[in-house]
N, CA, C and O of each residue as an XYZ file, in Angstrom:
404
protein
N      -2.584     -6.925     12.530
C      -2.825     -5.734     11.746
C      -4.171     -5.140     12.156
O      -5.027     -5.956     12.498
N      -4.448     -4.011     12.172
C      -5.429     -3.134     12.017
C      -5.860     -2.553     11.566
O      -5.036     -1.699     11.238
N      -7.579     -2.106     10.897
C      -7.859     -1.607      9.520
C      -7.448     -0.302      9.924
O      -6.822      0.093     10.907
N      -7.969      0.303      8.891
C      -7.436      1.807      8.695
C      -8.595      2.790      7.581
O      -8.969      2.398      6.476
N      -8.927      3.897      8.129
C     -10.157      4.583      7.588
C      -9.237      4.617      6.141
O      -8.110      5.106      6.211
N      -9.733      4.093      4.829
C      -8.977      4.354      3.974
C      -9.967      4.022      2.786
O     -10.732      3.059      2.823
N      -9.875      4.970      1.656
C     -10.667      5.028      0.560
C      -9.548      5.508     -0.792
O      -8.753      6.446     -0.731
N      -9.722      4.720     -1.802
C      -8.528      4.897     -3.495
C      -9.573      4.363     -4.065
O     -10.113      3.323     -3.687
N     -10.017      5.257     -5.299
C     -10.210      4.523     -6.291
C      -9.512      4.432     -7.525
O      -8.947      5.514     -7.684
N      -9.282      3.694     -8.446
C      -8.348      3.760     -9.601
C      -9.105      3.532    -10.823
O     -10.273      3.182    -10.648
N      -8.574      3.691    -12.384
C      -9.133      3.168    -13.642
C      -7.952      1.859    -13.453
O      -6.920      1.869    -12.782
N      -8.457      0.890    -14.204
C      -7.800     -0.345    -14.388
C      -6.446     -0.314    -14.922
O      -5.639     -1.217    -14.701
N      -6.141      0.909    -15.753
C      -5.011      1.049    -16.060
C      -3.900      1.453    -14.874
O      -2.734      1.098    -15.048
N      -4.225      2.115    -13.797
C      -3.365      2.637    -12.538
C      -3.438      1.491    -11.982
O      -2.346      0.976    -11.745
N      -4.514      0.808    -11.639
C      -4.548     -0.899    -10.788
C      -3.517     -1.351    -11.764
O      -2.585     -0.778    -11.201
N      -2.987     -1.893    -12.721
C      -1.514     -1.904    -13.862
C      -0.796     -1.750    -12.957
O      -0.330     -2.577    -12.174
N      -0.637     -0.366    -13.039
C       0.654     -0.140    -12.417
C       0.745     -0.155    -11.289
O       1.912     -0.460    -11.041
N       0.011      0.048    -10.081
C      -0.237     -1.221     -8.753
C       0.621     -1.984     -8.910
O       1.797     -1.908     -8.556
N      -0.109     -3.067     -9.654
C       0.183     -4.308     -9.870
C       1.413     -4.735    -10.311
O       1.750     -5.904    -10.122
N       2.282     -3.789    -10.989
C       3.483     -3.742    -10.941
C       4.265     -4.204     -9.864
O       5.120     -5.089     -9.805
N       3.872     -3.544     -9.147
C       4.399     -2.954     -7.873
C       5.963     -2.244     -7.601
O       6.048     -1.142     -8.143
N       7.045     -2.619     -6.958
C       8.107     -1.675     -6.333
C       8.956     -2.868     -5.755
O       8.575     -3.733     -4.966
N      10.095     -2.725     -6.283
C      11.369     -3.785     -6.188
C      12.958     -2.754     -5.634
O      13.761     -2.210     -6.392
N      12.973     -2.767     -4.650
C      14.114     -2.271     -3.694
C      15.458     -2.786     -5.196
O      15.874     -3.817     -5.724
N      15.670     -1.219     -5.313
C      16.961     -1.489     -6.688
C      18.343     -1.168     -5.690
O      19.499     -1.397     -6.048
N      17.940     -0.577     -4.341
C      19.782      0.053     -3.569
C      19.674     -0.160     -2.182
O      18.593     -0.599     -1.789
N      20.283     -0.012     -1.614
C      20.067     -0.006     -0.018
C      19.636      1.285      0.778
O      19.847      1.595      1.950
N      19.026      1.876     -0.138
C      18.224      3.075      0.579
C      17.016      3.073      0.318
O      16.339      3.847      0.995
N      16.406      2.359     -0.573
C      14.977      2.086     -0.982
C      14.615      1.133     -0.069
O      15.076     -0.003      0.051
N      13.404      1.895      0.828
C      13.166      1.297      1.639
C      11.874      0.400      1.884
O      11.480     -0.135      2.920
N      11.329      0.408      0.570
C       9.670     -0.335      0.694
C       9.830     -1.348     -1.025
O      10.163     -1.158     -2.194
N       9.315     -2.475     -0.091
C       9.165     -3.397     -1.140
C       7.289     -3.609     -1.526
O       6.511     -3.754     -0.583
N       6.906     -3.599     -2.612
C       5.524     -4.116     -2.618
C       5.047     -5.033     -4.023
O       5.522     -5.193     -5.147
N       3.951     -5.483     -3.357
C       3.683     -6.211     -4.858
C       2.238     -6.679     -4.494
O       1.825     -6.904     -3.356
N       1.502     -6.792     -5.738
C      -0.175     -7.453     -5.494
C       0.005     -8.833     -5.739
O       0.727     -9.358     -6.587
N      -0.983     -9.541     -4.617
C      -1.234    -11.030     -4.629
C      -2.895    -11.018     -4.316
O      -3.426    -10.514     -3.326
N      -3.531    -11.677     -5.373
C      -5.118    -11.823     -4.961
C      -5.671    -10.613     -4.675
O      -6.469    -10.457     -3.750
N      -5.263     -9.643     -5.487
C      -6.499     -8.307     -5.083
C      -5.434     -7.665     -4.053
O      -5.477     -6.435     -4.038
N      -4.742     -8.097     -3.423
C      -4.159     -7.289     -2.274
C      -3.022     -6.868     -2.438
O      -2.073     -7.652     -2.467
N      -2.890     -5.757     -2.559
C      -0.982     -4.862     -2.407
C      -0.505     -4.496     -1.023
O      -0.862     -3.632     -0.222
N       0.446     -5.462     -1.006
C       1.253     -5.485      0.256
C       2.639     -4.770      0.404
O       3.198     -4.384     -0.623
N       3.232     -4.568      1.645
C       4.014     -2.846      1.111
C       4.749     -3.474      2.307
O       4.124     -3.545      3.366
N       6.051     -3.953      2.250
C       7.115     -4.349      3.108
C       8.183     -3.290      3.274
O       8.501     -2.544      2.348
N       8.716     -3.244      4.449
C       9.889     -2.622      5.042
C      10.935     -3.848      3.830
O      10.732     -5.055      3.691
N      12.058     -2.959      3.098
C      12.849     -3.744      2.236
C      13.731     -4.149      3.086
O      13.955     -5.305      2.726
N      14.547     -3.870      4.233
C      15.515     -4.595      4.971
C      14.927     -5.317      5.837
O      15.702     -6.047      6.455
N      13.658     -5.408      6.170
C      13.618     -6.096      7.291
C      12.422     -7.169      7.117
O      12.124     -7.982      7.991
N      11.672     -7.037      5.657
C      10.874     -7.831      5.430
C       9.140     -7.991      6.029
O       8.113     -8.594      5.717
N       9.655     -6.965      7.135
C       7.711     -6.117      7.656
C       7.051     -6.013      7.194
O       7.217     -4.983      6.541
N       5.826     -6.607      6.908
C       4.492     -5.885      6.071
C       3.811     -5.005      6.627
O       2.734     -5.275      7.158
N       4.205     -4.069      6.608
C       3.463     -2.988      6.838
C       2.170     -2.545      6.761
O       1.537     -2.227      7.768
N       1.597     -2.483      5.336
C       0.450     -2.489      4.770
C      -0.245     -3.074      4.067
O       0.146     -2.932      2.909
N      -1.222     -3.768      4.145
C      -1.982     -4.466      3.331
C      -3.024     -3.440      2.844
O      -3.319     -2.527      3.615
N      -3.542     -3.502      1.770
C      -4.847     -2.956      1.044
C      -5.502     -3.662     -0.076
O      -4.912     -3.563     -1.152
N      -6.773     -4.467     -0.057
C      -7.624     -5.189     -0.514
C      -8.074     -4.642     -1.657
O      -8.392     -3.523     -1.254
N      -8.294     -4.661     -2.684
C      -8.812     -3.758     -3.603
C      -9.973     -5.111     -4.264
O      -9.869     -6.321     -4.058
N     -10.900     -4.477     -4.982
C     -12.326     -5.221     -5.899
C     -12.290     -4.498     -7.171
O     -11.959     -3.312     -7.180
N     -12.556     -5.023     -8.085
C     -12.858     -4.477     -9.132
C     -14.457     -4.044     -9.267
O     -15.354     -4.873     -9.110
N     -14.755     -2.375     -9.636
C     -15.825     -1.877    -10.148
C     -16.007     -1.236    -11.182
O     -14.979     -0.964    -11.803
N     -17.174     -0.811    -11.694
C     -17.370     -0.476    -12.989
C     -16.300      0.754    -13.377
O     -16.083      1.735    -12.666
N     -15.912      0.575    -14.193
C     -14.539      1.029    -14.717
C     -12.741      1.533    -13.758
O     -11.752      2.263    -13.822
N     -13.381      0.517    -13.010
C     -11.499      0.488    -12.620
C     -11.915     -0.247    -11.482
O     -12.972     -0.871    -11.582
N     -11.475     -0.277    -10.744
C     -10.881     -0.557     -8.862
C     -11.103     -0.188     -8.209
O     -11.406      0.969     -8.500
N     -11.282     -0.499     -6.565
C     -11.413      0.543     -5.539
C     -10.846     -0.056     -4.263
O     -10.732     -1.282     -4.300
N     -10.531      0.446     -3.327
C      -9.869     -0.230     -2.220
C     -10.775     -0.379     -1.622
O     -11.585      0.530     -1.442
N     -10.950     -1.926     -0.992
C     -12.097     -2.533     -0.224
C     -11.589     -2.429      1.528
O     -12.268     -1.787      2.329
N     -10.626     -2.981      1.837
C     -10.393     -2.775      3.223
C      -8.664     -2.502      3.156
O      -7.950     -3.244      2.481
N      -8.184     -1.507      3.834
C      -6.700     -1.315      4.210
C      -6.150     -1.793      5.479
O      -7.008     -1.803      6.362
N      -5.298     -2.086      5.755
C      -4.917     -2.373      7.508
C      -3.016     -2.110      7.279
O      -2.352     -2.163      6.244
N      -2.694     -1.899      8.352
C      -1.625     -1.338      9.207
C      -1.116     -2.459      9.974
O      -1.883     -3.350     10.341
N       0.241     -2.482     10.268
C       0.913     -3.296     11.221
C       0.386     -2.650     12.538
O       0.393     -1.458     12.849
N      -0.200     -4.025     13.428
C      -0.113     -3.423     14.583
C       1.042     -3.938     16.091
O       0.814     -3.998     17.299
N       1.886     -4.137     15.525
C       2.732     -5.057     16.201
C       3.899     -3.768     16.569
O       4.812     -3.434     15.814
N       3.595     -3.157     17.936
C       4.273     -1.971     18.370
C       5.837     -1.981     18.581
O       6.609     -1.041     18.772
N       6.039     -3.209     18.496
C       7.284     -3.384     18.898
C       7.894     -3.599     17.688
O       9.111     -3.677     17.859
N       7.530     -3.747     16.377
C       8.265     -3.953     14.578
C       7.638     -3.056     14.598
O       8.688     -2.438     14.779
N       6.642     -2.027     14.590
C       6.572     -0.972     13.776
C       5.903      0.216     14.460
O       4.781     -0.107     14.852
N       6.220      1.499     14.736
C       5.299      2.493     15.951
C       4.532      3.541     14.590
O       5.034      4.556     14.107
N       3.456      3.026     14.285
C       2.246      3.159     13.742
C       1.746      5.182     14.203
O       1.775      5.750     15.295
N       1.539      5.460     13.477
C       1.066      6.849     13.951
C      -0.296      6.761     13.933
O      -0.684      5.593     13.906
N      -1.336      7.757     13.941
C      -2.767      7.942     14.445
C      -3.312      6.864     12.796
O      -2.440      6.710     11.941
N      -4.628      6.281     12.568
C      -5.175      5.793     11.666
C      -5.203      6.850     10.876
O      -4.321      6.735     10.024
N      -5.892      7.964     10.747
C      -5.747      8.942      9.737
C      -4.312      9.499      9.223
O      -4.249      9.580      7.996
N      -3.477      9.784      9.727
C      -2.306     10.044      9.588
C      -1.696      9.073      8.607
O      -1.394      9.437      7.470
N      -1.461      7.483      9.161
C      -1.285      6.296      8.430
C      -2.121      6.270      7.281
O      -1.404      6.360      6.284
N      -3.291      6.188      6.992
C      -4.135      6.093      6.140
C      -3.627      7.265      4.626
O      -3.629      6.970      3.431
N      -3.267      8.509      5.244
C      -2.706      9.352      4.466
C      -1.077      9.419      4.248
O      -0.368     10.076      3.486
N      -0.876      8.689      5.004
C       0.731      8.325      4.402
C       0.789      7.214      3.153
O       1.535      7.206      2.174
N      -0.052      6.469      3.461
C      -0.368      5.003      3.070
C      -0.663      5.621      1.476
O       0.229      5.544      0.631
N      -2.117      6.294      1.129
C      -2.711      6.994     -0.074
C      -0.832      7.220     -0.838
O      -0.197      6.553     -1.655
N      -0.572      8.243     -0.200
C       1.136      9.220     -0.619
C       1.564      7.866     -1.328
O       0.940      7.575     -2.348
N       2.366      7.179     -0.980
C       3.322      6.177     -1.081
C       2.562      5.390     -2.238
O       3.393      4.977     -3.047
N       1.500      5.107     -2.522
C       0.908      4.813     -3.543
C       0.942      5.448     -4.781
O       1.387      4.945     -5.813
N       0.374      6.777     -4.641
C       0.515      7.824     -5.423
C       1.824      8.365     -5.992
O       1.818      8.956     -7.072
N       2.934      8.183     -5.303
C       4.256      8.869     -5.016
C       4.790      7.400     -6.205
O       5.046      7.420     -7.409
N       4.788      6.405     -5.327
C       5.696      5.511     -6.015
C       5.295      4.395     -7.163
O       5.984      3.957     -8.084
N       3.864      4.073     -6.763
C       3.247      2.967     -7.926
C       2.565      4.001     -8.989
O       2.974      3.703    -10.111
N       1.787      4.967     -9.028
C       1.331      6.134     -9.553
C       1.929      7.069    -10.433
O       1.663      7.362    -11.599
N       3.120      7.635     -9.339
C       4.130      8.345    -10.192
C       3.515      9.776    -10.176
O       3.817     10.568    -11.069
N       2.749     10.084     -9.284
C       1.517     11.167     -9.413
C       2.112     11.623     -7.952
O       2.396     10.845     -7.042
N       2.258     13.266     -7.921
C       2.890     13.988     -6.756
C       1.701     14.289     -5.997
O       1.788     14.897     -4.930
């Protein structure tokens, strides 16, 4: 994996729902995730890829993402530019653990 220019901060209540995370309900949902130790990890649902890791710490009144990284394994996954990823990465957070467009 490889980091990725990436900055989230949250109130403790959105780290919640993080922490929830995202459970593949059909065969078109395609990202599985869930937090272990501070870290939300974001799998391809058919194929079991981790895609993304993102580290998060707790600070004065909520969370913040400490380090993000990307699959770098070109041959399971063709990765677009770090910024690009980094802002897909934010989306999919926002979009699906968030609930925020």
């Amino acid at each position: 994996m490889r980091d990725l220019p990436f900055e989230l901060e949250c109130t403790q209540e959105e780290f919640r729902s993080i922490e929830r995370g995202l459970v593949p309900e059909e065969m078109e949902d395609k990202w599985f995730a869930f937090v272990e130790d501070w870290t939300l990890y974001w799998h391809r649902s058919w194929t079991g890829l981790c895609v993304y890791a993102i580290q998060f710490q707790p600070i004065a009144g909520g969370v913040r993402a400490l380090r993000a990284r990307v699959c770098s394994d070109t041959a399971a996954y063709r990765a677009a530019d770090d910024h690009a990823e980094a802002a897909w990465l934010e989306r999919l957070i926002r979009t699906w653990l968030l609930k925020r467009v």
